[in-house]
Steps between C-alpha positions, in 0.01 A plus 500: 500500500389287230448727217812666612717158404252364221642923362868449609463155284334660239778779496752246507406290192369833287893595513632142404317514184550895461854440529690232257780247513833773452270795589747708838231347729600145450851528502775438784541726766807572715604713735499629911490840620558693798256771654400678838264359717281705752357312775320741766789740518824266475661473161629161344733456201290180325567291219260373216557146358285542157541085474313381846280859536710510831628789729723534750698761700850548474550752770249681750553830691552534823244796574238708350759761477687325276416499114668335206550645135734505200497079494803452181616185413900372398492410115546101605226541742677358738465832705293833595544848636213691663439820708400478851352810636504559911231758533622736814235751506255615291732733298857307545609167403798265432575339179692179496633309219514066557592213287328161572555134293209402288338305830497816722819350667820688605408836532741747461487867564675734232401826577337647830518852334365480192426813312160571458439474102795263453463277218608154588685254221657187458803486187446318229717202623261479861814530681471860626232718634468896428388768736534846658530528858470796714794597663547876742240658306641372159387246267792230365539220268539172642546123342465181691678224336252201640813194403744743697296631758700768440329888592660802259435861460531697189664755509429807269678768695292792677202500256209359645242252262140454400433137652369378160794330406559184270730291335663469152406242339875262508441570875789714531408861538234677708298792316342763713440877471650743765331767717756665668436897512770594273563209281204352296473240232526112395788280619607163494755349716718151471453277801859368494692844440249730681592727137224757492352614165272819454319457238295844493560785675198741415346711822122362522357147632615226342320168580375137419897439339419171313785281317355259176480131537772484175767750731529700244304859605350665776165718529392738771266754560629856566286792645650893418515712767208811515789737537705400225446671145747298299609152443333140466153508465304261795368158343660160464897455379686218345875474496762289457635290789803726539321784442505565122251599229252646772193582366115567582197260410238637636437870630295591828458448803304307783628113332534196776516165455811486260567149406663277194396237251700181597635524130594886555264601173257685728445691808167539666407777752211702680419878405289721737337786359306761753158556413401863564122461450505179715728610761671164491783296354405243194769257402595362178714141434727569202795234302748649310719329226875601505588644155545825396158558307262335781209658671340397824209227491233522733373184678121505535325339765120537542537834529702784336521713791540342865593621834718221657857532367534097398867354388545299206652159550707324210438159491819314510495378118479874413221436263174623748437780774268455797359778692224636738208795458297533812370124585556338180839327351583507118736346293619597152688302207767581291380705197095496644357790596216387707590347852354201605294579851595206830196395668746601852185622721558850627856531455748686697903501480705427202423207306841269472621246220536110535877455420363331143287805440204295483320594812445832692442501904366789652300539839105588472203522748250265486219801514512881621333399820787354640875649600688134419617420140629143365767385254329493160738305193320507143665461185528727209300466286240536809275221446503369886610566817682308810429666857777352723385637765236560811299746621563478834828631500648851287715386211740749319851518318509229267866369417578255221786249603726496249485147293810225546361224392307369193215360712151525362202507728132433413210738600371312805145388515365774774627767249190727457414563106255781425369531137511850336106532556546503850793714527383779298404711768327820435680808497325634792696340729303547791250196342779245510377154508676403837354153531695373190872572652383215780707167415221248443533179758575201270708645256 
């Protein structure tokens, strides 16, 4: 016990002079975020205070057939939305939609039939919420106006809809892609006038409709059918947002993960390509620059070829990208080309941004030998990390809370600080040096 504090005070004092007055580690820190909380089999919805290292649970589930999911939070923060699955039997379950204020009080059921896949969204003025409900075998549009209270279906006529819906960015149109057997293609639809819009209107899968943050186009990804001989080629499309000057980026198939720049200038996605010789899918993370002479860029983790399809994450200033390859989180800059490697032990999920892109959460077990992971924060430039969390309970899901305020919070005293040397674990992950993720007593 005492050479483990006389190392934690060593450890402590190697990073204050390691890391200088302005230097990230030294600076303020603000921020509280939401994630799921495993206790034996019962689920909570918890909240981090980064200030006082606290937790606390905003809402707990009634049974261990009850899990949570999906936790999204109102722009003012005043407000979330999260999925609530009822498990009925090993191969059935119902999907529920709720809203809840920012203290787990006055909870209010939207949805008791929520399709399956449904994205779920709040508009850009926090006042409504965006979903697709199942409804006699057919999945429907529906916004809840949370000032209102006020429950209204969107009607598109007969055609039914991929629930992967979103909205513009003024707020005032929905953009989804239909599925209906005879009908196919991109739409949007005003909220006020119920006016329908196809967009496209090619037979194939079209998918992963996405409007840019400056309202001015739209991008998709569109599949050919194997029967058809003529026609658009599969890959990803960019159009107008009335449906103009169509035209293809990228050819191919097998892309996910379609998403924008905030500043519209990019869009980043994941390829799949089949390996024949392996017998096995490898994934690739690709940005692409919109212009007419651009060529996709290939983000590079630790490895050029990986197995687990990971999703690139935007920071929210636009200027870095965060994503995961098998246990470890990166993070690249703006015109580098090397990412910068989080010291996030054992990583699993997607890693999310603080709302002033200077911090990334993700959840991470503490070693392979155990089933529960924690809340890991570190910041950027990966020189330390915070673990918010304990072991004795599963942590997952991490949700920034969107910032209101212009408070600025200090990195409390028990915060843990590792230097580099000791978080350099080897690459054979197996000899991870478990003892070190232990919060020393004193600090």
């Amino acid at each position: 016990m005492r050479e483990r504090v006389l190392f934690s005070l060593f450890s402590f004092f190697l990073i204050v002079l390691l890391f200088q007055p302005g230097a990230l580690a030294a600076e303020k820190l603000s921020g509280e975020l939401t994630y799921i909380s495993l206790q034996g089999d019962i689920p909570s919805i918890c909240m981090a205070d980064l200030n006082t290292q606290s937790q606390r649970p905003l809402l707990t589930a009634e049974n261990s057939n009850i899990r949570f999911e999906s936790i999204t939070w109102s722009p003012n923060g005043e407000k979330f939305i999260y999925r609530k699955i009822i498990s009925i039997s090993l191969l059935k379950a119902d999907y529920e939609l709720w809203l809840s204020n920012k203290d787990g009080t006055e909870q209010v059921k939207l949805s008791a039939r929520l399709a399956y896949s449904s994205t779920t969204s709040w508009s850009p003025d926090g006042e409504k919420v965006l979903f697709v409900q199942r409804d006699a075998d057919k999945e429907r549009i529906y916004v809840y106006n949370v000032i209102t209270d006020d429950l209204k279906a969107i009607d598109i006529g007969e055609a039914e809809v991929e629930p992967d819906v979103s909205w513009s960015p003024d707020g005032r149109k929905i953009l989804g892609v239909l599925k209906e057997k005879r009908r196919y293609g991109v739409f949007h639809v005003d909220i006020e006038t119920q006016e329908v819009t196809i967009l496209t209107e090619n037979r194939g899968f079209h998918s992963q409709a996405r409007w840019s943050p400056d309202g001015e186009k739209i991008v998709f990804v569109y599949r050919k059918p194997l029967t058809s001989m003529f026609g658009d080629k599969s890959g990803i499309y960019i159009m107008d947002t009335n449906g103009d000057n169509l035209r293809n980026l990228i050819e191919g198939e097998n892309y996910t993960d379609l998403a924008w720049c905030p500043d519209s200038s990019f869009i980043s996605y994941t390829k799949a390509e089949y390996s024949q010789a392996d017998k096995k899918y490898y994934y690739g993370r690709f940005i692409y620059k919109i212009g007419k002479k651009s060529r996709p860029i290939m983000i590079e983790g630790g490895e050029k070829k990986f197995e687990d399809s990971s999703i690139l994450v935007w920071s929210p200033d636009g200027e870095k990208l965060a994503f995961r390859e098998g246990f470890s989180v990166y993070v690249i800059f703006s015109g580098e080309k090397k990412p910068v490697k989080l010291r996030i032990p054992y990583a699993h999920g997607v890693p999310v941004w603080s709302p002033d892109s200077s911090l990334i959460a993700c959840a991470g077990y503490p070693s392979l030998l155990t089933n529960k992971s924690n809340i890991y924060v570190a910041p950027v430039d990966g020189s330390i990390i915070i673990k918010l969390t304990e072991d004795e309970t599963h942590e997952y899901s991490p949700v920034w809370v969107p910032v209101t305020g212009n408070e600025v919070l200090d990195y409390p005293d028990e915060v843990l600080y590792y230097p580099d040397e000791v978080l350099d674990y080897p690459d054979e992950i197996l000899n991870h040096q478990d003892e070190v993720l232990d919060s020393p007593a004193g600090l």
